[in-house]
N, C-alpha and C positions, 0 to 999 in steps of 0.2 A: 452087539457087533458094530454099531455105525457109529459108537463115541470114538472108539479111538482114531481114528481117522479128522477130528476135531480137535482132538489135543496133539496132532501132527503138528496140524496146521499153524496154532497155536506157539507150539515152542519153535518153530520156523520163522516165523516174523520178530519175536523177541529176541532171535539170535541173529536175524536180520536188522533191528535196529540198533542193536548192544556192537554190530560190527561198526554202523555209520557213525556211533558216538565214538568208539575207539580211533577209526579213522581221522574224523576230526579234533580229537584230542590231539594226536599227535601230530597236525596239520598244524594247531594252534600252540602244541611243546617244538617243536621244530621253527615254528615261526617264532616261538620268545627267546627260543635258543640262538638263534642268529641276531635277531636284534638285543639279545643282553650280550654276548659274548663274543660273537663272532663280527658283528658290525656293528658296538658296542663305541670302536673307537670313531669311527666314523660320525655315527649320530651327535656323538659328544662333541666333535668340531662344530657339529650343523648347527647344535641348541647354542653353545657359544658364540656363535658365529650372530646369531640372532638375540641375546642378550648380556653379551661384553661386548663393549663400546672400547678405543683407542680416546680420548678426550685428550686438546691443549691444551696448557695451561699459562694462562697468559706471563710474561716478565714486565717488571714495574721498571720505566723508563727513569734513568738518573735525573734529577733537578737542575735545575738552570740557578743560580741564584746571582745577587748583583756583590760588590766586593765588600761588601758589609755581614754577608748570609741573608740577606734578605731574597725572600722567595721570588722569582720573576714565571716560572716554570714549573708545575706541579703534575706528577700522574697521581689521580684518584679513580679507585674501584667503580665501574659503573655496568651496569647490568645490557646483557646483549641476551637478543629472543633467537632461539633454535629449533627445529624444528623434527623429526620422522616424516620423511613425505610419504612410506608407503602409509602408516598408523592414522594420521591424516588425513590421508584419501581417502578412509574408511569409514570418516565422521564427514562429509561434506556439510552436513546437516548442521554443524557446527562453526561452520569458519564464519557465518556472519555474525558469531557471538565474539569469534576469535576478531575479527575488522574493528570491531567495535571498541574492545579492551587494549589493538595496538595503534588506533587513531589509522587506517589504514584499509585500501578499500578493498573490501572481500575478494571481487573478480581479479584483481590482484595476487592475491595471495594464493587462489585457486591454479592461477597461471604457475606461479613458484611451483608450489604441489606438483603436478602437473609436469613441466619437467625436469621435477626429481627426480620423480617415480622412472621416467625412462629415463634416465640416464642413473637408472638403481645405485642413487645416493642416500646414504645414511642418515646423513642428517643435512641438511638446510639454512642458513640465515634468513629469519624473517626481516628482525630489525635488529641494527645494532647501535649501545650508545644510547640508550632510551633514557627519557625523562623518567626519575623516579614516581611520579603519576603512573606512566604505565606500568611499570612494572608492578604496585599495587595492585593496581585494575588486573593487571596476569595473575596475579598469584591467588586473586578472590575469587577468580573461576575456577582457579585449577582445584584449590583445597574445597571447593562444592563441587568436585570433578564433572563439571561443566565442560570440559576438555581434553584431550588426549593426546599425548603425542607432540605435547610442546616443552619445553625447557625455559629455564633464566639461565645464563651463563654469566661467570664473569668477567669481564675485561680491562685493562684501564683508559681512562679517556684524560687527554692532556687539557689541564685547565692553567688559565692563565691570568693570576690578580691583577695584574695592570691593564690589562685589556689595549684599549688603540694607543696607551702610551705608550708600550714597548712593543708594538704589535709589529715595525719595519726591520725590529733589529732581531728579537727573538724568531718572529715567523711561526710557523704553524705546521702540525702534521695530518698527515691522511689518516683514515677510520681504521689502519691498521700502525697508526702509532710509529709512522714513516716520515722524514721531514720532510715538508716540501719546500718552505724558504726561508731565507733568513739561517740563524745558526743552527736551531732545528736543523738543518740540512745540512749545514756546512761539518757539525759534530754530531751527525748521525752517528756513526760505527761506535761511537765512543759515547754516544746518550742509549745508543738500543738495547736492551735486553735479550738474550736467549731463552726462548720459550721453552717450558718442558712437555711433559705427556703421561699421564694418567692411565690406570686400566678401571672400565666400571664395571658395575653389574647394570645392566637396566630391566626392568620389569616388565610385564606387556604392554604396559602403555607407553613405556619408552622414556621412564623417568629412571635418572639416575639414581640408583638406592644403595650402591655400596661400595667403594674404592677396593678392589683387588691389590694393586700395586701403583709403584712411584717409577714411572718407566725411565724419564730424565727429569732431573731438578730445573725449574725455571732461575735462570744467571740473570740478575737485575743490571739494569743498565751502571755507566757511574758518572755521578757527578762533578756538574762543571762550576767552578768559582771563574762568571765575568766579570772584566774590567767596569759595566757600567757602575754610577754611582744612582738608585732609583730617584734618589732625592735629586740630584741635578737634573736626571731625567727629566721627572716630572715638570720640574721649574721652566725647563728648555723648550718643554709640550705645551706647556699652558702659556707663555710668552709668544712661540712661533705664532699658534694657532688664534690667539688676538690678534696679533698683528696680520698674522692673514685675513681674516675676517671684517677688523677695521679698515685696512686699505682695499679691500676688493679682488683681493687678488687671487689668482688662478691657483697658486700653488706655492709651496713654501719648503728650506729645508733647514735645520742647524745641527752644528757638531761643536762638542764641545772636547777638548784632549788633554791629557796629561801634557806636560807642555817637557818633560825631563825623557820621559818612558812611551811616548806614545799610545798610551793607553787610551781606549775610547771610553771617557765621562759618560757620556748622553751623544745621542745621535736620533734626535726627530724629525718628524714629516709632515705636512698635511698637503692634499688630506690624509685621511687616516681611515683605520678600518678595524672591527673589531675581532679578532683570533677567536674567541669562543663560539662566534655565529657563523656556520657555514655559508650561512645565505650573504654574508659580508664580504668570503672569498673569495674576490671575484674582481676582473675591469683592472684599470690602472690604483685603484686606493691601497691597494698590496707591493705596489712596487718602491722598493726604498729608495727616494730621488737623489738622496743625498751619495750615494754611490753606481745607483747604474745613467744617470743624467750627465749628461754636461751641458758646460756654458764655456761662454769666454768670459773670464774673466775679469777684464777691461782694467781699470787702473788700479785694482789690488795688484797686479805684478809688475806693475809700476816698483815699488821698494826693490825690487830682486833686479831690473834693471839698475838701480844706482849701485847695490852692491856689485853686480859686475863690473861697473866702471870704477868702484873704487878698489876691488881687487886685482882690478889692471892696472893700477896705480899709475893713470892718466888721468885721472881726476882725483881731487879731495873734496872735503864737502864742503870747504869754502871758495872753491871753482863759481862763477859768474858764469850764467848761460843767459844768454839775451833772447827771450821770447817775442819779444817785439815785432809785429804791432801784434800778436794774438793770432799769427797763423803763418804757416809755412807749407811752401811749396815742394812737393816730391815727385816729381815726375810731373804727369798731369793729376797726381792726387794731391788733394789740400788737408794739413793737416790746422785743427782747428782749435783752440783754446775758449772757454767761456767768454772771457774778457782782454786783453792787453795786459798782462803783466810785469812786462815790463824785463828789467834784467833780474835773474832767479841764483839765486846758491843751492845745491841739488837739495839743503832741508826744505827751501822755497819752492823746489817742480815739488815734491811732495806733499808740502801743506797746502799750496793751492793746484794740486793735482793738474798740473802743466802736462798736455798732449804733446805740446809744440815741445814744451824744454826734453820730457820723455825721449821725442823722436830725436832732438838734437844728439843726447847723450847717446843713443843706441846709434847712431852712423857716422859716431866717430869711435866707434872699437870695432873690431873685425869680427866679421859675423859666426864666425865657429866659438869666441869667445861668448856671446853672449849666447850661442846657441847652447855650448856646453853648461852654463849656468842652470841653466830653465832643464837642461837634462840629469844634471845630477839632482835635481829642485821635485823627479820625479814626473815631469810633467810630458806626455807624450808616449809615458812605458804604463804597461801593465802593472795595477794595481797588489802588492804583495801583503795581500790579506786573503784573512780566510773565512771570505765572503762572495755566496754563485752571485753571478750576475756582474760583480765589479766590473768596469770597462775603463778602460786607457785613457780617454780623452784624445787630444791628437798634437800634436808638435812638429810637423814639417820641417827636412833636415836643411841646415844650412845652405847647402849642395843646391837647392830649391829656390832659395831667398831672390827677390827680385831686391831693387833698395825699398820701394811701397814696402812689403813686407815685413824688411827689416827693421823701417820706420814703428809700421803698424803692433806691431810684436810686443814694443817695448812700451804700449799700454795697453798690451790685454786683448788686440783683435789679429786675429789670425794664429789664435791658440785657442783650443780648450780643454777642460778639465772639468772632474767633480770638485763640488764642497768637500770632501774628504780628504783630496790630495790637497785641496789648496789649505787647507787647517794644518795638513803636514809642512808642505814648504813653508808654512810660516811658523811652526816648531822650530824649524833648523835655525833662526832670527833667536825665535824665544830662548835658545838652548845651547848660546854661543858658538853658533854654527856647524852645531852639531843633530844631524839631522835623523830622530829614531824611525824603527820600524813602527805600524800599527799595528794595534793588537784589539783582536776584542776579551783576551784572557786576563784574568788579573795578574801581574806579573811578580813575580817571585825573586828572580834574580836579577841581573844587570842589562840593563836595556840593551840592545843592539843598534846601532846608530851608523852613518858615515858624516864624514867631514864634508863641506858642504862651502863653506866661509870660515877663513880666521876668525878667531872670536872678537877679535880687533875690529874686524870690519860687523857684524853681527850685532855687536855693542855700541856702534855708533849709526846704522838703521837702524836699531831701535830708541835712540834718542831722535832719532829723527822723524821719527814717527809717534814720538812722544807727542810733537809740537803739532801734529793735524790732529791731534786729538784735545789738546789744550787753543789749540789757535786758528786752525785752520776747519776743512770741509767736513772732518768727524767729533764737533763737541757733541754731539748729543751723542755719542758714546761714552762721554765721561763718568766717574764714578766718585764719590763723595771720600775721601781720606786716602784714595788710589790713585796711585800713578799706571795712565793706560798709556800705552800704544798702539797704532792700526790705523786703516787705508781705508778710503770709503772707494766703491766703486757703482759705476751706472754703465748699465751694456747696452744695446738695443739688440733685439732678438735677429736672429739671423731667419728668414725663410725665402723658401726660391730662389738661392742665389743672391738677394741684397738682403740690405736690414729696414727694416720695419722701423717707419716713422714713431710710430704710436703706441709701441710694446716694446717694453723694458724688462730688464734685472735689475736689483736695487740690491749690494751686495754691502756687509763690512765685514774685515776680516783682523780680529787683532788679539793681545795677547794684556797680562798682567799679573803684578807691578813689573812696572818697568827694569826694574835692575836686576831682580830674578825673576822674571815671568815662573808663577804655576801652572798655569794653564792657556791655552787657546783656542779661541772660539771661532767660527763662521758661522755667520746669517745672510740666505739670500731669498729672497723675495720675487718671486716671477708673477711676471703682468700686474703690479699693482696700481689701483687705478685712481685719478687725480694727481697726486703727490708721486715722484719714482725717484727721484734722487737717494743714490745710497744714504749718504749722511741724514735725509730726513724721515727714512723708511726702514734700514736695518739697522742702524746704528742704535738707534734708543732699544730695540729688542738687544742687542749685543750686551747695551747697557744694562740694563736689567736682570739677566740673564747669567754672566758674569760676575755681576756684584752678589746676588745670590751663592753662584756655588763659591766666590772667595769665602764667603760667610759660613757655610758649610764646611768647608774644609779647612776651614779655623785658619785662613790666610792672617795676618796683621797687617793692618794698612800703614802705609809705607811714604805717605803725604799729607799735609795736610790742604793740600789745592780740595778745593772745593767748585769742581767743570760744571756750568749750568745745563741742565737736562733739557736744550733748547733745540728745535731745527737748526740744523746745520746751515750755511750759508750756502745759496743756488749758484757752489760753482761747476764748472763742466767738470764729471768722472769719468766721462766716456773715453 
């Protein structure tokens, strides 16, 4: 009687746990039914979402090269560190191994982390642009999975072979392959690439393990053929840059040009600065003097005053101007000559660089004529090249002129300019007064030029300029089998208001052979100390300098005058 009461109980509890497992069966078929099926697509964004990545990929920047193909300008492959900052966070224990492998201090890198994490970013730059050493050092941890959650990426980083020889004129770009000066900048839109974008897998650790798709193609940049020649360059760098050195001098600039096309040869500086080293970009050694500087240019535009007068055809150049005794009264300003010269023929105010004969000739033409010379000469207007920073110089209008002024003018003070424009205005001389545009592009077709001088008159400054370089203040610009041309000039620095006793320019400016100039050069020389006269300071650098790239450019020399490579004689340039 009392068992069955036992087997009640019995088959009560085993139909009481056979319901709880049914129950939960279906608690856990209901729950896989929603998440395989019903919110299925959902999750499948979430996993996505957390292991495909969107990746850049970088575009290779066009080439700079000089008119030869020679390389000036390179992008090369170079490795950038990235980061997971949440996967990251999660290894703290780690990042002083990671410090160590990116040359880079931990507390540092914690910070990065840090706010990544809240500001729930993907991924992170740690470093970019790394030295091949690190990236090693990264990749020996990573493949002993020493680390988690970090990447190498590629990039390209702009290198550049000639380093501080071409460093004013090419310029340099930022960590994202952006120019920041010099042509770099100037042909940006036309050196940059369009980057594309990638689709990845990434694994849990947050390494990329497998390209899904090619979302946009990376558009490489295109390349620029410039006008420089490297080899002038070089020759024009390592001249300037003795010559600064041996005179003491603060600072230096030379251009050398196509003397038909405009084209810029070489255009250096010093000092100078190295584009590969960022720690070097920096301060004024980055700024290219040669185009955002000026000066007065003092008796180099001394010749451009005779062609005005002899294209007013109120003088010829066998005109007598009586400098006598060596100084002349304008107003209460004196204008002042080295020595007494005595009576001059306008080849004579040029080879012995006559202030006095200068001022003579300049206030007997009317002052809008000699104003319009020096304006069509470019001097006073905005620079039409395509290069940031160019600046105008300055030319005060006619309208202005006091007679001091107009005296003063017509050797170089109470004007300024860059060495670049003045390398131009004396193209227009070179080029039978025909006066081209600059270019820093190699040039392809017909130059573009304005008239500037009959070539009549053009052709006979330039024999007149023959004779200061054969006879007068610029022999030691001479050249051995060449016939040169050019103007020595000596400034004194202008500051506060006067000029400085004791600081100079030391300029030459000139062109060659004589009868078809190829080329022309400027050399100017600031602060140099001891010696500052043009003719004993940039002339021999011109020389030199010159007689190379005729040599290079397979010039034929065209004389056999044989000008001694001597100091010039101490007369007044100023």
């Amino acid at each position: 009687m009392s068992a069955v009461p036992a087997m009640s109980n019995t088959g009560g509890r085993r139909a009481f746990v056979l319901a709880i497992f049914l129950v939960l069966a279906s608690v856990l078929w209901l729950r896989a039914f929603k998440l395989q099926i019903l919110d299925s697509v959902f999750y499948q964004k979430q996993g996505d979402a957390r292991q495909i990545r969107t990746l850049p990929l970088a575009a290779h920047r066009g080439m700079l090269t000089d008119r030869n193909g020679e390389m000036l300008a390179v992008s090369s492959p170079i490795a950038t560190i990235w980061a997971d900052p949440s996967i990251l966070a999660e290894h703290d224990d780690k990042i002083d191994l990671l410090g160590y492998a990116l040359e880079m201090d931990p507390n540092r890198i914690r910070d990065m982390v840090s706010r990544g994490v809240e500001k729930s970013r993907e991924y992170i730059y740690l470093r970019r642009h790394v030295h091949p050493r690190i990236e090693k050092a990264l990749q020996s941890i990573k493949d002993r999975g020493q680390i988690q959650g970090v990447n190498i990426e590629r990039e390209y980083g702009r290198y550049y072979p000639s380093g501080e020889i071409t460093a004013h004129v090419l310029g340099f770009n930022d960590i994202d392959d952006r120019g920041q000066e010099g042509l770099e900048m100037a042909f940006d839109s036309w050196l940059r690439g369009t980057p594309g974008k990638r689709r990845v897998v990434a694994d849990v650790l947050g390494d990329a393990i497998e390209d899904i798709e090619l979302i946009a193609e990376d558009q490489p940049g295109k390349n620029l053929t410039l006008s420089i020649d490297k080899r002038i360059q070089y020759l024009a760098y390592r001249e300037l840059k003795q010559a600064v050195q041996r005179n003491g001098a603060k600072s230096g600039s030379a251009v050398v040009l196509d003397a038909r096309t405009g084209e810029v040869l070489a255009m250096v500086n010093q000092p100078s600065y190295n584009p590969n080293r960022f720690s070097e970009r920096v301060g004024g050694a980055k700024r290219n003097r040669a185009v955002t500087d000026v000066l007065e240019p003092g008796s180099t535009i001394k010749p451009f005053t005779v062609a005005a007068a002899l294209e007013s055809h109120l003088f010829s150049s066998d005109d007598i101007i009586d400098t006598a005794p060596g100084r002349f009264n304008v107003g209460r300003y004196v204008v002042r000559d080295y020595k007494n010269y005595g009576e001059l023929s306008l080849v004579g105010v040029l080879k012995n660089s006559s202030n006095v004969g200068a001022s003579k000739i300049s206030l007997q033409l009317d002052r809008e004529v000699l104003w319009n010379t020096f304006d069509r000469l470019g001097f006073g207007q905005p620079p039409l090249i395509e290069f940031p920073g160019a600046v105008a110089g300055s030319l005060p209008h006619f309208s202005k002129w006091s007679v001091v002024r107009q005296a003063t003018v017509s050797y170089g003070y109470g004007v300024s300019t860059t060495v670049l424009q003045l390398a131009r205005a004396y193209a227009a001389l070179a080029a039978d007064g025909l006066m081209p545009e600059i270019t820093f592009q190699k040039l392809e077709g017909e130059p573009r030029n304005s008239r500037v001088f009959s070539a009549d008159v053009a052709q006979e400054v330039r024999r007149m300029l023959e004779s200061v370089v054969s006879e007068g203040t610029g022999k030691a610009a001479g050249i051995p089998g060449y016939t040169v041309a050019g103007k020595t000039g000596t400034t004194h620095i202008s500051e506060n208001g006067s000029y400085a006793d004791d600081r100079y320019i030391s300029q030459f400016a000139g062109m060659a052979p004589v009868e078809n100039p190829a080329m022309v050069a400027v050399v100017a020389i600031i602060e140099p100390q001891g010696r500052y006269y043009g003719g004993e300071v940039a002339a021999p650098v011109f020389s030199r300098i010159m007689a190379g790239a005729l040599r290079i450019r397979n010039v034929n020399p065209d004389g056999q005058e044989v000008y001694p490579l001597q100091a010039a004689r101490r007369d007044d340039e100023s």
